[in-house]
Backbone as a ProteinNet text record, in pm:
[ID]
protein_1_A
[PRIMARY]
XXXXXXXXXXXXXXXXXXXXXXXXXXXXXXXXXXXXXXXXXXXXXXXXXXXXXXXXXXXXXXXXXXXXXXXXXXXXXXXXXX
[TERTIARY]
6992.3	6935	6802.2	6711.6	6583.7	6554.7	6541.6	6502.4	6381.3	6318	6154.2	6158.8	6288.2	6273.3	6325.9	6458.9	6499.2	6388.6	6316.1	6253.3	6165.4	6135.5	6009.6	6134.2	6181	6283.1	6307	6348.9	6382.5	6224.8	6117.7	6042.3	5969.3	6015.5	5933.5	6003	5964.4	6022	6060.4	6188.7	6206.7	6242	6250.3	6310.7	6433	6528.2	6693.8	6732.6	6877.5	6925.6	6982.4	6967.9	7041.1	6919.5	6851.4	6691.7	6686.5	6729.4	6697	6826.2	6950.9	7048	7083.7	6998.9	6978.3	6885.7	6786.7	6652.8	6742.7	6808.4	6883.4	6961.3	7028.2	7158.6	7034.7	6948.3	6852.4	6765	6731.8	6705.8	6821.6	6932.9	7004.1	7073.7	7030.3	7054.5	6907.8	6806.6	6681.2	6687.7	6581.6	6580.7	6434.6	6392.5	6310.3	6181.3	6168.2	6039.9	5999.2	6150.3	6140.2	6189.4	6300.7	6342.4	6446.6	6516.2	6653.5	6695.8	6800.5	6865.4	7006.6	7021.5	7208.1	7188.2	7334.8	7350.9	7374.6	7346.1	7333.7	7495	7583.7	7747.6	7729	7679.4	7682.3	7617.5	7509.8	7444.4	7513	7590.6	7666.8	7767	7858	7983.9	7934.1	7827.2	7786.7	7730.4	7712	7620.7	7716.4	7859.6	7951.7	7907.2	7797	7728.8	7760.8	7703.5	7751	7669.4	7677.2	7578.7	7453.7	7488.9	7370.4	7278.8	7352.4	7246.7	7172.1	7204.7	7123.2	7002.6	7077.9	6972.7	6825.6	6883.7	6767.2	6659.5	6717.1	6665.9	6582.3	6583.3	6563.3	6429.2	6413.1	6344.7	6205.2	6262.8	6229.6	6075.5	6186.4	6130.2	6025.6	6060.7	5909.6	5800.6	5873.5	5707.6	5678.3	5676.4	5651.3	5563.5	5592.5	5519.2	5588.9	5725.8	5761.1	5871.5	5883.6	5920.4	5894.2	5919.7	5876.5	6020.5	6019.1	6198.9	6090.6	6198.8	6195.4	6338.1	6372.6	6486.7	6496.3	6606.4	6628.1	6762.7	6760.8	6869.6	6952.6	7093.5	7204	7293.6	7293.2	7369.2	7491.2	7518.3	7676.1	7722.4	7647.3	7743.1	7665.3	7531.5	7483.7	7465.2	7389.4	7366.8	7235.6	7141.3	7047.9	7076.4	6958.9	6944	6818.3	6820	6686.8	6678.3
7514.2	7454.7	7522.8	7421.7	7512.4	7514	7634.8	7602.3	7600.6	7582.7	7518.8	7369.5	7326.7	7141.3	7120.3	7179	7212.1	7189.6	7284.8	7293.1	7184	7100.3	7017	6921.8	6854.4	6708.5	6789.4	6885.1	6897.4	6909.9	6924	6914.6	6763.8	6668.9	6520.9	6464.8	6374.4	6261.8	6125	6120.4	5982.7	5866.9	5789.8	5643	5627.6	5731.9	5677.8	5818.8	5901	5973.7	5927.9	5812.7	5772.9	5832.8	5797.2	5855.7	6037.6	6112.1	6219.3	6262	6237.5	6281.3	6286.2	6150.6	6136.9	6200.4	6217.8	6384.9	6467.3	6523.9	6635.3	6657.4	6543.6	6571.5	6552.9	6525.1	6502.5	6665.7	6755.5	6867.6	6975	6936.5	7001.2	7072.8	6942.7	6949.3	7002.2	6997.4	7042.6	7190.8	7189.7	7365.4	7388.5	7539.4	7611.7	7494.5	7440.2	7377.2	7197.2	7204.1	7115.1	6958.9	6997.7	6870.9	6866	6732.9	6683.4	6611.1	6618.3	6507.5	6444.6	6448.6	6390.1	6261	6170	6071.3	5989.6	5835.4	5792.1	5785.2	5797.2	5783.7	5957.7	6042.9	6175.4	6193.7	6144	6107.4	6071.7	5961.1	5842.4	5951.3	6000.8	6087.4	6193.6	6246.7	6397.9	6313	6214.8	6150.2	6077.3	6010.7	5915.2	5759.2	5724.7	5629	5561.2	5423.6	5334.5	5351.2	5348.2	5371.4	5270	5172.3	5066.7	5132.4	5177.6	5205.3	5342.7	5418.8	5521.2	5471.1	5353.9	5283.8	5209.8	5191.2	5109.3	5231.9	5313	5454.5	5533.4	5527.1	5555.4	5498.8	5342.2	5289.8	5292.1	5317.5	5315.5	5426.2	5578	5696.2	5633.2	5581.8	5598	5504.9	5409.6	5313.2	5409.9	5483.5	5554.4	5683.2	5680.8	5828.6	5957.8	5969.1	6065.5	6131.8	6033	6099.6	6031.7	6063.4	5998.7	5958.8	5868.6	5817.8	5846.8	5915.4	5923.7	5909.4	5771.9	5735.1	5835.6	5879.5	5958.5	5923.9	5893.2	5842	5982.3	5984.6	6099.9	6066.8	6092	6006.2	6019.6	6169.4	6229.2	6108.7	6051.9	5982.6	5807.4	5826.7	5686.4	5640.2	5685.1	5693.2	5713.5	5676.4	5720.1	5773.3	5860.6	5986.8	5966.3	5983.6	6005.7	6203.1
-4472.2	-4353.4	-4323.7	-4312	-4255.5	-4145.1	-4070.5	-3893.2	-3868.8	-3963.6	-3928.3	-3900.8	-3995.6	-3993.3	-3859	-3831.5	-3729.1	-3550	-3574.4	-3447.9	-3421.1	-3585.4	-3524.1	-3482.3	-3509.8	-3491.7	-3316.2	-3273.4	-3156.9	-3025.8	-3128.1	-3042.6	-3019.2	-3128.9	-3137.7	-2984.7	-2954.7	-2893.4	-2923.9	-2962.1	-3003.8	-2978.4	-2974.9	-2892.4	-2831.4	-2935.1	-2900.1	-2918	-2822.2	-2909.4	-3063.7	-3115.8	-3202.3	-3313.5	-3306.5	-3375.7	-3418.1	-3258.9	-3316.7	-3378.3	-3353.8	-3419.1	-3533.9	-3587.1	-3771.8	-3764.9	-3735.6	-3774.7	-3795.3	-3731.6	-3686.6	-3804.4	-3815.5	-3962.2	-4102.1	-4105	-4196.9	-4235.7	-4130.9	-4129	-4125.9	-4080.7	-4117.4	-4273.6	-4375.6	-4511.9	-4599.1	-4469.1	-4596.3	-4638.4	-4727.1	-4775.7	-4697.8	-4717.4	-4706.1	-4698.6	-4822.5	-4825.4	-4777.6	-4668.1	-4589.1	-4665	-4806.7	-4862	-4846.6	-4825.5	-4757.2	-4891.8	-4924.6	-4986.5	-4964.7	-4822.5	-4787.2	-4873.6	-4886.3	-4870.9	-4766.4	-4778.3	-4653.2	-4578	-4649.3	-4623.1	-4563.6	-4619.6	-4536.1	-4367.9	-4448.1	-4316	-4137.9	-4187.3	-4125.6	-4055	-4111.3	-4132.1	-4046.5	-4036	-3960.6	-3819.3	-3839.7	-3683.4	-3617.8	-3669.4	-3616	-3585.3	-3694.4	-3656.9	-3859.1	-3780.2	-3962	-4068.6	-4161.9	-4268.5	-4251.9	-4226.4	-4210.8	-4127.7	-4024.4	-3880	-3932.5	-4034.5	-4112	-4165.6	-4230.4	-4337	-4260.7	-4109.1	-4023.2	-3990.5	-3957.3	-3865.2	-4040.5	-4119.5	-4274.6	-4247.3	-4270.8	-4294.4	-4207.1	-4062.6	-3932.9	-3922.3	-4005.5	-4025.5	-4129.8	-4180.6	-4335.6	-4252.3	-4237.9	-4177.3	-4079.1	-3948.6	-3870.5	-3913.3	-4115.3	-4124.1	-4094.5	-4025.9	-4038.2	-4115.4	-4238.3	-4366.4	-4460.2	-4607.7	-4746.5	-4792.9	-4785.1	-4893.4	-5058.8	-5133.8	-5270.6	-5356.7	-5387.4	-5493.9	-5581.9	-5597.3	-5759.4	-5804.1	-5931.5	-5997.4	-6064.4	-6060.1	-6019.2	-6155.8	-6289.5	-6384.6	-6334.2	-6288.6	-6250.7	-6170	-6054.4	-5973	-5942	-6058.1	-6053.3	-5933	-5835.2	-5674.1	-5647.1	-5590.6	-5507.5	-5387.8	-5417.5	-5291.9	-5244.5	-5092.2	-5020.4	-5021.7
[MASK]
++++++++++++++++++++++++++++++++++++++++++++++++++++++++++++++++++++++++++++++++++

């Protein structure tokens, strides 16, 4: 967990608590140099919210600029990861 990612998501202002709580579980999984890779079913599972509604708030974040989605293909489990 990095508490640099940490402090910014608690200092933004966002539209919904629904918004910062996926920041939140999103920084919660990054490292040091500020990269996250949950899945979106992890995601979902740590926030009590549906995977879809990850997937809106995902998308939400990239057009907004305040993150980069990068696909990577996982042979082990044949999955994309943000």
């Amino acid at each position: 967990m990095s508490y640099k990612s940490y402090d910014v998501v608690w200092a933004h202002q966002f539209d919904s608590p629904t918004e910062k709580l996926v920041m939140l579980a999103i920084a919660k999984h990054a490292d040091e140099g500020g990269k996250s890779w949950p899945k979106v079913k992890t995601i979902a599972g740590f926030c009590g919210i549906a995977p879809r509604t990850v997937q809106r708030q995902l998308k939400k974040f990239e057009q907004a600029g305040l993150l980069a989605i990068q696909e990577e293909y996982r042979p082990e489990d044949r999955r994309s990861v943000v």
